[in-house]
N, C-alpha and C positions, 0 to 999 in steps of 0.2 A: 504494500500500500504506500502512497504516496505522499508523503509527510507536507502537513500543512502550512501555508508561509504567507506570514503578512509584510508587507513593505512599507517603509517610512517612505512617503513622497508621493505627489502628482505632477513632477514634470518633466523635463526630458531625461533624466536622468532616473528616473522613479522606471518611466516606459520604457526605456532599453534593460533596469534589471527585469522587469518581468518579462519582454520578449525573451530574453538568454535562458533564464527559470524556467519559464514556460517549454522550452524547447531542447533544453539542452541541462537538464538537472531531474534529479528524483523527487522534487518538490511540486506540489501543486497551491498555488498563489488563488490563496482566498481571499484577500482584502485588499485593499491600500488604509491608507491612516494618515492624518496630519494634524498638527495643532488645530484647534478650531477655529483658531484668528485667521488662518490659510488655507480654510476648508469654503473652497469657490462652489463646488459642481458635487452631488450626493453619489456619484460613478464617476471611475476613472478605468480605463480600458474594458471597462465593461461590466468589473466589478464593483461592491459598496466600497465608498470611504466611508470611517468610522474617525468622530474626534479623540486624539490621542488621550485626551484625560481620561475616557472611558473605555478604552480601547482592551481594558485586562479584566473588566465586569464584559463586554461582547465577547469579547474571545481571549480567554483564559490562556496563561501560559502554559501550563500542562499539557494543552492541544494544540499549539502554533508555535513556530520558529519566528523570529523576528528578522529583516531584514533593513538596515538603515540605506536609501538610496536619494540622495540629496548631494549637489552639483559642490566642489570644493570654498564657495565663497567664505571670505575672511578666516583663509590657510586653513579649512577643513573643519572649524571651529564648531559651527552648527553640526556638523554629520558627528563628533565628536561627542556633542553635548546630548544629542537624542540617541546614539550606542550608549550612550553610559546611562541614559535615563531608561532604556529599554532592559539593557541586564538589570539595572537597579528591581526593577519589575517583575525581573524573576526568569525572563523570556532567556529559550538556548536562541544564540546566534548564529544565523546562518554566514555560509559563505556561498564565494561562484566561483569558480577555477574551470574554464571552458573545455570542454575536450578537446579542441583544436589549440591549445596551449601548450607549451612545453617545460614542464613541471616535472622536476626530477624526484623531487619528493617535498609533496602535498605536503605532511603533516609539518612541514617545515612554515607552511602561511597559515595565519592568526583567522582571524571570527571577523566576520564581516567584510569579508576582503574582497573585492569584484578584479578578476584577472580575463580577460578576453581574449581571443584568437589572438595566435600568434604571439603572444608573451612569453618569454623566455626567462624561467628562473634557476642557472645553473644548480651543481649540487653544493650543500653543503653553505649555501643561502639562507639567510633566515629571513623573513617578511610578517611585521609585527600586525597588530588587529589594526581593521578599518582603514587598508591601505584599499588604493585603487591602480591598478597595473593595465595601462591598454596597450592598444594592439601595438606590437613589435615593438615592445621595450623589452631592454634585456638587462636583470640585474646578475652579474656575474659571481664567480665563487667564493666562496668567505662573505661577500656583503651580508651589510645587515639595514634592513629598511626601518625604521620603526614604527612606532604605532599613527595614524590620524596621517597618513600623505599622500600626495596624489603625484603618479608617475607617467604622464604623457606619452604617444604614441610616437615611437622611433628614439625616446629617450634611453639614453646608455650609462647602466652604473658600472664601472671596472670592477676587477676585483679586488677585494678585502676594502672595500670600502664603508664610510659609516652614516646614513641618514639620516639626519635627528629625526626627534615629532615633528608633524604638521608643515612636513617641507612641502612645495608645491617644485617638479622636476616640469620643464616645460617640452613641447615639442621640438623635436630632433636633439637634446641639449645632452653633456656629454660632460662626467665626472671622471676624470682619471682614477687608475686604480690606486688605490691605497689613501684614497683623500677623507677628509670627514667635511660634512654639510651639518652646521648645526642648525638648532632647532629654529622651527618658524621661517626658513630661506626661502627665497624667491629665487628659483634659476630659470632665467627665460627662454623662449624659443631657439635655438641655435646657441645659448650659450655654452660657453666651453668655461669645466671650472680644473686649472692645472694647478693649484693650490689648496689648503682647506680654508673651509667657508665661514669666518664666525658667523654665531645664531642672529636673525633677525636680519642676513645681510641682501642686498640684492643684486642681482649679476644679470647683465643682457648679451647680448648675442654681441662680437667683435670687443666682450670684456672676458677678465679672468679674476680669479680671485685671489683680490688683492691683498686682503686682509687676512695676513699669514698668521696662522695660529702659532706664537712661540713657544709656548707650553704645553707637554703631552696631557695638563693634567685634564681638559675637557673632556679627549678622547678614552682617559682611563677610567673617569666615572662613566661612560656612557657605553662603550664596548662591552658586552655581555662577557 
């Protein structure tokens, strides 16, 4: 039987997890859910929305997986804050890891994770909860992503490298191996980062990072 899954979101990002779920998972997508402040329309792809505040008196966590699908805005922060308000709830967390992905081993990505065709997650990677992985990004061996990030299509992590929380990695952008990106970064489309990143910093495309970390010690509390 088909295990039950409701989804945080009504918008584009909410309709691409349930197409994937739908199609390509052992789950069957009984709901959508939003705050009620953001509840426009009583259906969304065909199913009920349900307001979040009541959403564990309709459908109880003992019978539904939770899934959070809401667009990266202010570095992943909201998709962050409604995973952690959903486990709070009680709800097991779904994931998506596509079958057209290349995934050496799954049990190596967190709860919540949406991973699409064509992602590539060497071995021996670790990819923390509530990451998002699209299509042809590839994080290489040893990396470690952590938790609340979002990784852009054709984006490239080298290996042993380290991604804080809630980094946003942009299209095509490209981390040399052995680098660390701290937390909260902004690395833009084509950027290239051939240094490490301090937390909060922002890098665009034809920049590198500039702001050399002199001291291991960020990288040693944050390295698993």
């Amino acid at each position: 039987m088909r295990r039950k899954l409701l989804i945080y979101g009504t918008g584009v990002t909410a309709e691409l997890a349930w197409f994937y779920f739908t199609r390509d998972s052992a789950y069957e997508v009984a709901a959508f859910t939003v705050d009620s402040a953001y509840l426009a329309a009583p259906r969304f792809c065909g199913l009920p929305v349900t307001p979040f505040e009541r959403i564990a008196h309709t459908h109880p966590p003992g019978e539904y997986d939770f899934f959070v699908a809401v667009a990266n805005q202010n570095l992943n922060a909201f998709r962050r804050d409604r995973y952690l308000a959903a486990k709070a709830l009680g709800y097991p967390i779904a994931r998506y890891i596509s079958s057209r992905a290349h995934v050496f081993q799954p049990e190596n990505i967190g709860e919540n994770c949406l991973v699409t065709e064509n992602a590539t997650v060497h071995p021996l990677a670790r990819v923390g909860n509530n990451v998002t992985l699209f299509s042809g990004c590839v994080i290489s061996h040893h990396s470690v992503i952590h938790d609340h990030c979002y990784i852009a299509p054709g984006a490239v992590i080298g290996g042993e490298c380290v991604i804080g929380e809630q980094c946003f990695i942009g299209l095509n952008a490209a981390v040399r191996s052995c680098m660390m990106v701290g937390e909260r970064c902004i690395v833009g489309a084509g950027a290239v980062i051939l240094n490490h990143a301090a937390p909060e910093g922002v890098y665009r495309a034809h920049e590198t990072a500039r702001s050399h970390i002199a001291s291991t010690d960020w990288y040693k509390t944050r390295h698993p």
